[in-house]
C-alpha positions as CSV (number, residue, x, y, z in Angstrom):
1,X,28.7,-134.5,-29.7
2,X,29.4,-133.1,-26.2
3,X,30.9,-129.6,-26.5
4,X,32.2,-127.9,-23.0
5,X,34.5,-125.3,-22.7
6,X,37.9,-125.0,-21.1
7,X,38.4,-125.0,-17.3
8,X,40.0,-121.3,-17.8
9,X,37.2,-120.2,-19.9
10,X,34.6,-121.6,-17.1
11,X,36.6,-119.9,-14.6
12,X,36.7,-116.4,-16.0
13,X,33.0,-117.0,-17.2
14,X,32.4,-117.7,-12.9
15,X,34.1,-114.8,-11.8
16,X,32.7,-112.4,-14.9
17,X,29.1,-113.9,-13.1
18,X,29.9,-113.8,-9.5
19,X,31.9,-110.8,-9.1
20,X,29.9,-108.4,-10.5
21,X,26.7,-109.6,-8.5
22,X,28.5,-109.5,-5.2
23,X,29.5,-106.3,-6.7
24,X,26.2,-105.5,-6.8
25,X,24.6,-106.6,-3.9
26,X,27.3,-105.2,-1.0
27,X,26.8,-101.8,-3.2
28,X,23.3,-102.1,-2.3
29,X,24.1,-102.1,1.7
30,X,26.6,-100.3,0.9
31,X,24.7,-96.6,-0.3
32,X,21.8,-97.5,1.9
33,X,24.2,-96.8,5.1
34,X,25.9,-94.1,3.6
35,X,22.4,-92.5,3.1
36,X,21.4,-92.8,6.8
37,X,25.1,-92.0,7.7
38,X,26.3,-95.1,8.9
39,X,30.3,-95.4,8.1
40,X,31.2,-98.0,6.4
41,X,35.1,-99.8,7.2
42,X,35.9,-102.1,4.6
43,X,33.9,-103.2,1.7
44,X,35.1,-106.4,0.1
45,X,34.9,-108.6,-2.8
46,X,35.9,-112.6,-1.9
47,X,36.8,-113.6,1.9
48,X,39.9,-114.0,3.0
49,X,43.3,-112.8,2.7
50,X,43.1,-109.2,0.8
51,X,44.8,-109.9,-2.5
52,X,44.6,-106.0,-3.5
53,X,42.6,-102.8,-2.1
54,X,43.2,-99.2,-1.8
55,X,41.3,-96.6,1.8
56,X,39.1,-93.9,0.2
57,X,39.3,-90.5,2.2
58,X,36.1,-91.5,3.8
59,X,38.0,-94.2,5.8
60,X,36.9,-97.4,3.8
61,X,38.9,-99.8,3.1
62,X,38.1,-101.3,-0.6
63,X,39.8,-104.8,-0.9
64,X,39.7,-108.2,-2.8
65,X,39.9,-111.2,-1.1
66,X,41.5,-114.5,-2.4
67,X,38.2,-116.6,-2.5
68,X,36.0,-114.9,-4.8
69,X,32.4,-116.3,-3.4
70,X,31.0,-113.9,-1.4
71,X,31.7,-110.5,-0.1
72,X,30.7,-107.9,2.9
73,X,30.4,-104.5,4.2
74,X,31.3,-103.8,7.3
75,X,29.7,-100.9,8.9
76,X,31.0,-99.0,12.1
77,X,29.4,-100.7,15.5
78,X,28.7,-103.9,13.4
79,X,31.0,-106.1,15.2
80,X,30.0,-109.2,15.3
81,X,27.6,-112.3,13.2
82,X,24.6,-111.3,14.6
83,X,24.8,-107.4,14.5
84,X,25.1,-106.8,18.4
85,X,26.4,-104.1,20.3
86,X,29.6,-104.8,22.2
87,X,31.7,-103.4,25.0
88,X,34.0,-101.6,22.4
89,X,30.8,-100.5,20.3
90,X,29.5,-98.8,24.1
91,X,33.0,-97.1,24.7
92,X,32.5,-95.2,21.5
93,X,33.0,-91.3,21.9
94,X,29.2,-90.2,21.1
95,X,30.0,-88.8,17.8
96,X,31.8,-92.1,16.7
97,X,28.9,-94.1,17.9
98,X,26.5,-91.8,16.1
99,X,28.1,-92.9,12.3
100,X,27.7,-96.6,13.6
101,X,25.2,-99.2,12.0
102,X,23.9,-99.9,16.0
103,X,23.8,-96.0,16.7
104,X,20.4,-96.7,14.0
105,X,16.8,-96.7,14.8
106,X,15.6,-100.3,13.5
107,X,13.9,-99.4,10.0
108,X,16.6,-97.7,9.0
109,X,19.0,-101.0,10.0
110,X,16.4,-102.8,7.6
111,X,16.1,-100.6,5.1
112,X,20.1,-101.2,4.7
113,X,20.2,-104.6,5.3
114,X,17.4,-105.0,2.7
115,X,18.5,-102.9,0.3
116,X,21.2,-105.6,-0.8
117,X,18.8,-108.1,-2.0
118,X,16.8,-105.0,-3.4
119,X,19.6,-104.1,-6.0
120,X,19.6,-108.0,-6.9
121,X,16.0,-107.6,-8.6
122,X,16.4,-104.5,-9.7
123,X,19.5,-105.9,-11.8
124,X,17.4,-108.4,-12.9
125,X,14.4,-106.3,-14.0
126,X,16.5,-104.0,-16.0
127,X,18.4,-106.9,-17.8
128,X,14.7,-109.0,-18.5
129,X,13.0,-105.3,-19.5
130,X,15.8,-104.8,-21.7
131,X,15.9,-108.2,-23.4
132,X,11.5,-107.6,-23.5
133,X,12.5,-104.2,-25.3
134,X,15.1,-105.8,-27.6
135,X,13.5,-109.0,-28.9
136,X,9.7,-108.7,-27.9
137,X,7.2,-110.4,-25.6
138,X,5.8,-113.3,-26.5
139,X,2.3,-113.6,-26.6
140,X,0.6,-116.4,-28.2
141,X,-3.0,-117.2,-26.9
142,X,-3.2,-120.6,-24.9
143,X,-5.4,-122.1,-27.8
144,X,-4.3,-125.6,-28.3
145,X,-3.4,-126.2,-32.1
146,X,-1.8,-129.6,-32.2
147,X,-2.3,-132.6,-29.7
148,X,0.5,-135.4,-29.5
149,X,-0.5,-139.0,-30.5
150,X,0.1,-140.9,-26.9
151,X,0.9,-137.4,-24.7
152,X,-0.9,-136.1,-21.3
153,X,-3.3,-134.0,-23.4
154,X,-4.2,-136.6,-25.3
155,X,-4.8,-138.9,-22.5
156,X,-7.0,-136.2,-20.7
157,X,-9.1,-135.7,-23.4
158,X,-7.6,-132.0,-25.0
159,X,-8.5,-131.2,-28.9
160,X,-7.4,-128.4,-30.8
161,X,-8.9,-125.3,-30.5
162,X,-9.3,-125.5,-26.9
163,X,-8.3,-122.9,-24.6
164,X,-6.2,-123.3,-21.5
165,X,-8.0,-121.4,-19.0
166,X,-6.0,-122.4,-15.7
167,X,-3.7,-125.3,-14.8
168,X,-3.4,-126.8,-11.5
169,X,-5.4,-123.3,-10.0
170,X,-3.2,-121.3,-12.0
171,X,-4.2,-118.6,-14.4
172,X,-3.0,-119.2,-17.3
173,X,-2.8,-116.2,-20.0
174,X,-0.2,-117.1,-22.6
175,X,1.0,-120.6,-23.9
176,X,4.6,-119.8,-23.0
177,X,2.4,-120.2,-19.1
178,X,1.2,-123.6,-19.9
179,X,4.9,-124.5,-21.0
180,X,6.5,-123.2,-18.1
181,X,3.5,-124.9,-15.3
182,X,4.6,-128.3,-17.0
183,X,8.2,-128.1,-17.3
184,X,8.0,-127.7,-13.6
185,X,6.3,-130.6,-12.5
186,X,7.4,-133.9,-14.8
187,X,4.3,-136.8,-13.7
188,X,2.6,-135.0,-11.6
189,X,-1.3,-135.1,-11.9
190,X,-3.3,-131.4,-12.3
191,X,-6.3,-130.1,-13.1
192,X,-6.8,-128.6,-16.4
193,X,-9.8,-125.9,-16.8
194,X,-10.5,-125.4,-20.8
195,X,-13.2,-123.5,-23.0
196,X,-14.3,-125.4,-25.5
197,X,-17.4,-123.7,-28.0
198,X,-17.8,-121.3,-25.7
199,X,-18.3,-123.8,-22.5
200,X,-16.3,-124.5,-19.5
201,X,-15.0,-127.7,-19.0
202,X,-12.6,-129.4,-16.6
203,X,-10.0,-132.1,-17.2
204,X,-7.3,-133.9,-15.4
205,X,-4.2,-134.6,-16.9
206,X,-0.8,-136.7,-15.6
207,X,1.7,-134.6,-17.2
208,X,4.4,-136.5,-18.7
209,X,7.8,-136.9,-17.5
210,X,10.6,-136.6,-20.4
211,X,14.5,-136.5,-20.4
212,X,16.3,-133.9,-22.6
213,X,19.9,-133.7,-23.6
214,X,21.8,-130.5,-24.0
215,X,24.9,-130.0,-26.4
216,X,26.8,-130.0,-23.2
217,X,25.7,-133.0,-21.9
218,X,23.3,-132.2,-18.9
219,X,20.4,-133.8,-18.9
220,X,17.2,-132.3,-17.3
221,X,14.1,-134.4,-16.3
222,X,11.0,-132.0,-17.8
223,X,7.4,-132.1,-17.6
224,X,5.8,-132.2,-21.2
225,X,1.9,-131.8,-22.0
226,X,1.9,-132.6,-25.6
227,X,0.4,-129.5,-27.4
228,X,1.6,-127.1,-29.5
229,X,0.2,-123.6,-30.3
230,X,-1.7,-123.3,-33.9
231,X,0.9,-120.7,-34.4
232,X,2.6,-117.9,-32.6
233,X,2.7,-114.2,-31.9
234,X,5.8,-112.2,-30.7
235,X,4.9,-108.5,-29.5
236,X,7.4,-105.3,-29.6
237,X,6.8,-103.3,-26.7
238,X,7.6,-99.6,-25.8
239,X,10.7,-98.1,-23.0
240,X,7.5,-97.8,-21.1
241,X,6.6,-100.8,-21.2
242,X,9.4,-102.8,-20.8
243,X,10.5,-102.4,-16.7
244,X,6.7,-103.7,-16.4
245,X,7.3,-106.5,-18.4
246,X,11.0,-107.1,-16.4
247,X,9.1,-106.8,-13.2
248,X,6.2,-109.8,-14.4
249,X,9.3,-111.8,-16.2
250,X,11.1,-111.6,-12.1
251,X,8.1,-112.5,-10.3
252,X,7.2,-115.6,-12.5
253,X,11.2,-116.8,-12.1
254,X,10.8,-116.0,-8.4
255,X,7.3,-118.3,-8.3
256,X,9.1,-120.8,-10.1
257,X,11.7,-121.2,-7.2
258,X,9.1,-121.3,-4.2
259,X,7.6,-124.3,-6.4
260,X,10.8,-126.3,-7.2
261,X,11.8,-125.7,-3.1
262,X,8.0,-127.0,-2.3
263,X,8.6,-130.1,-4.4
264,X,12.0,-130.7,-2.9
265,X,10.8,-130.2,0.8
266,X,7.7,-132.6,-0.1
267,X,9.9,-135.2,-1.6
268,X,8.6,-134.8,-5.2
269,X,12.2,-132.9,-6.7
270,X,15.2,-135.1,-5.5
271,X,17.8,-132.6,-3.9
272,X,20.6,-133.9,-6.1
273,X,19.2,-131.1,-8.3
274,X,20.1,-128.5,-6.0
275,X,23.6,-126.6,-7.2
276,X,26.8,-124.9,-5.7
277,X,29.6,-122.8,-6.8
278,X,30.9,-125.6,-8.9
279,X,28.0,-126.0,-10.9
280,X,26.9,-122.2,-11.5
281,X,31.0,-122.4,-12.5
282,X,29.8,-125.2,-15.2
283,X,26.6,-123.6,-16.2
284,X,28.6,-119.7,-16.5
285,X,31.2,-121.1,-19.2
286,X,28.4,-123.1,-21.2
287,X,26.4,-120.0,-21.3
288,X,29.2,-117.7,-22.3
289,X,29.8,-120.0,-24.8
290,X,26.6,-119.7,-26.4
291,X,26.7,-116.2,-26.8
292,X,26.6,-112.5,-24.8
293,X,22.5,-112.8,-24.7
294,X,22.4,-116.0,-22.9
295,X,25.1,-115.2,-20.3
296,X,23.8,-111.9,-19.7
297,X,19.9,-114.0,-19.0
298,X,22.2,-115.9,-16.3
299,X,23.0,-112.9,-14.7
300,X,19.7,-112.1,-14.3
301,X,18.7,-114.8,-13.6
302,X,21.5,-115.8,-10.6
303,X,20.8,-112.4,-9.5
304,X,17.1,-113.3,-8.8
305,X,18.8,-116.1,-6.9
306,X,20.9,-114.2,-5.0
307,X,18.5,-111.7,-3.8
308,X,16.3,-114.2,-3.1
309,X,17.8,-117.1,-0.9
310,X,19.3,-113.5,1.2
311,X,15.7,-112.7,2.1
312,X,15.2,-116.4,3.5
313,X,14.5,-115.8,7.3
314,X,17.9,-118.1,7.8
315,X,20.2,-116.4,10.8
316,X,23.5,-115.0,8.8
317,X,21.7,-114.2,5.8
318,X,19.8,-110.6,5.5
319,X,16.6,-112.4,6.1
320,X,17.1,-113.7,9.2
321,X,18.3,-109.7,10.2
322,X,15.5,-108.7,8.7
323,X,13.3,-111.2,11.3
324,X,14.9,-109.6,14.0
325,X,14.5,-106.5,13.1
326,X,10.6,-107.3,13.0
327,X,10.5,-109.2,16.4
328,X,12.4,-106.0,17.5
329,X,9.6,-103.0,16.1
330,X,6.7,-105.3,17.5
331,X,8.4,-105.9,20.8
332,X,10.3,-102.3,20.7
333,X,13.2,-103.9,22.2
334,X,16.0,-106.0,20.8
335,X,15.8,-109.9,20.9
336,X,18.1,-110.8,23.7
337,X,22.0,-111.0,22.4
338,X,22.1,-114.9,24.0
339,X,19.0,-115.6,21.9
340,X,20.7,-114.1,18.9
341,X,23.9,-116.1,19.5
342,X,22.5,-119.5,19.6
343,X,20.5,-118.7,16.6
344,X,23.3,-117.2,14.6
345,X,24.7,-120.2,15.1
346,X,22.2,-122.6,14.4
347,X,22.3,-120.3,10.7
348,X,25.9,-120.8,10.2
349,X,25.6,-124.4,10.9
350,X,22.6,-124.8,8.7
351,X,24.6,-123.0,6.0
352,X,27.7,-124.9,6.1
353,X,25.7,-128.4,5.6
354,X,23.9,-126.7,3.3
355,X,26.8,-126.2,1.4
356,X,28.2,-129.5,2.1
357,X,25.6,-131.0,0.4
358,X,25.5,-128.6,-2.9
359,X,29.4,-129.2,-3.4
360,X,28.6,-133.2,-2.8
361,X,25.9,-132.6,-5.1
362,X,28.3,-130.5,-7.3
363,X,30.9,-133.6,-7.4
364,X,28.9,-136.5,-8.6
365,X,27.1,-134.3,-11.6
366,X,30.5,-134.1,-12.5
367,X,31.1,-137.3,-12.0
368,X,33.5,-137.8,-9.6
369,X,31.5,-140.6,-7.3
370,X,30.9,-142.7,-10.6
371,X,34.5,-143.0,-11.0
372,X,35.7,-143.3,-7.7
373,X,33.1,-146.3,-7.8
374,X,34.8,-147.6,-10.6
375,X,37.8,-147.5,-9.0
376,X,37.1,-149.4,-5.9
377,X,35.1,-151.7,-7.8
């Protein structure tokens, strides 16, 4: 039976998701420029018309804006896409132009801009440390125990009581590692590097390609080995401890991303699987409506996302600010502002069809291009 919550539910679950991170993020920016003394003018949630705000006494203007999918800060002297001085930023009494983000010497401007994606992982860490400190680490050597009748591993020749030493190159120090380098690449063939009484051995495997179901009705095209562990051990672990553990546990999700964008770019992930706003909509009710634990793991996890695709050297987003910024300290002199213009551009551009596409994506998981078919048909 497919269970999915309410379009209200979903909603609030998106902006309970959403808001926050932004939140989070501009905040980032946000304390960064007020620790160099940069002021900032408005700092708002959403784009847009301002729904609701309030000015602090330190000028800044706090605001909502109607479409909750983003947000900004906008420091003094940054007043335009690509961060530029102007005419208006030049007439500046020196004082003003002092406070101003352009008034900065260039690692300062990227410790700011950085600082937003910065805040993202440290979100995540915390959350992922605190869930490590709640409920334990898992870790179960990567001895096999049992080997599926007809699976990969028993095609490639694994027994139990081998040990995974590495898969595909990779390291491999805890089963939960073989389970997560197979989930990630359904049919694809790898190396497998075992011990087996005491002597190294190495096998090659097709991992096979399965299609799961969830309650909600999403499927998910998976990689599956065909072991299982001969049994399992779950670790508590100290305050101490536990950032480290957050820190590993945010690394291994940010891996996991530059391998599903490596197999989309190389053909081997279709790009129907890449998600918008209407699907992280989806995906925030169905997780709220498993429980508080699994929405707060979307958080983090989203927030990895966040901070992530904003350090991709794209013009518009902090990475491609960040790229400057570096052209700029080797050449010790700014990129020139036409250069800057045609590429901020080219970013926004890129972004837009890049949204296009999720939200057309976004549409026919839902649906929507099935029917329409139907209807025409």
């Amino acid at each position: 039976m497919i269970e999915n919550p309410g379009v209200l539910f979903t909603v609030l679950a998106f902006v309970g998701v959403i808001g926050p991170l932004v939140f989070v993020h501009e905040m980032g920016h946000y304390l960064a420029g007020r620790w160099f003394g940069v002021k900032a003018e408005a700092f708002s949630i959403g784009f847009g018309r301002e729904v609701a705000g309030f000015t602090d006494r330190r000028g800044t203007r706090w605001k909502f804006g109607w479409l909750p999918l983003g947000g900004y800060v906008r420091f003094a002297g940054d007043m335009n896409s690509a961060s530029q001085p102007s005419p208006e930023w030049l007439s500046l009494p020196a004082a003003e132009r002092a406070q101003t983000f352009q008034a900065k010497p260039v690692w300062q401007r990227a410790i700011i801009v950085a600082a937003g994606p910065a805040i993202n992982f440290l979100l995540a860490i915390l959350i992922l440390g605190g869930f490590a400190y709640a409920y334990g680490v898992s870790r179960t050597p990567p001895i096999v125990g049992i080997v599926a009748p007809n699976s990969a591993a028993a095609a490639a020749g694994l027994i139990p009581g081998d040990r995974v030493r590495s898969l595909g190159g990779r390291a491999i120090e805890t089963f939960d590692d073989i389970a997560g380098f197979a989930r990630l690449r359904p049919a694809e063939r790898t190396e497998i590097v075992i011990d087996r009484n005491g002597a190294s051995q190495t096998l090659f495997a097709t991992i096979g390609e399965q299609r799961e179901r969830d309650r909600f009705g999403n499927e998910y095209r998976i990689g599956r080995l065909g072991i299982g562990p001969a049994g399992t051990v779950r670790q508590p672990i100290g305050l101490i401890e536990a950032p480290l553990v957050g820190v590993q546990r945010t690394g291994e999700i940010v891996g996991m991303m530059v391998d599903t964008i490596g197999q989309i770019v190389s053909g081997r992930r279709s790009m129907d699987e890449l998600g918008g706003p209407l699907r992280i909509a989806q995906v925030s009710g169905q997780q709220l409506s498993l429980g508080l634990p699994e929405f707060i793991g979307l958080i983090a996890l989203i927030s990895i996302n966040l901070g992530f695709i904003n350090l991709l050297p794209v013009p518009m987003l902090d990475g491609g600010h960040l790229l400057f910024y570096a052209i700029e300290a080797v050449r010790r002199r700014p990129v020139d502002p036409q250069v800057l213009e045609w590429a901020f551009r080219g970013g926004l551009a890129a972004l837009l069809a890049l949204m296009l596409l999720v939200t057309i994506n976004d549409l026919g998981a839902f649906g929507l291009w099935r029917s329409l078919a139907g209807l025409i048909g």
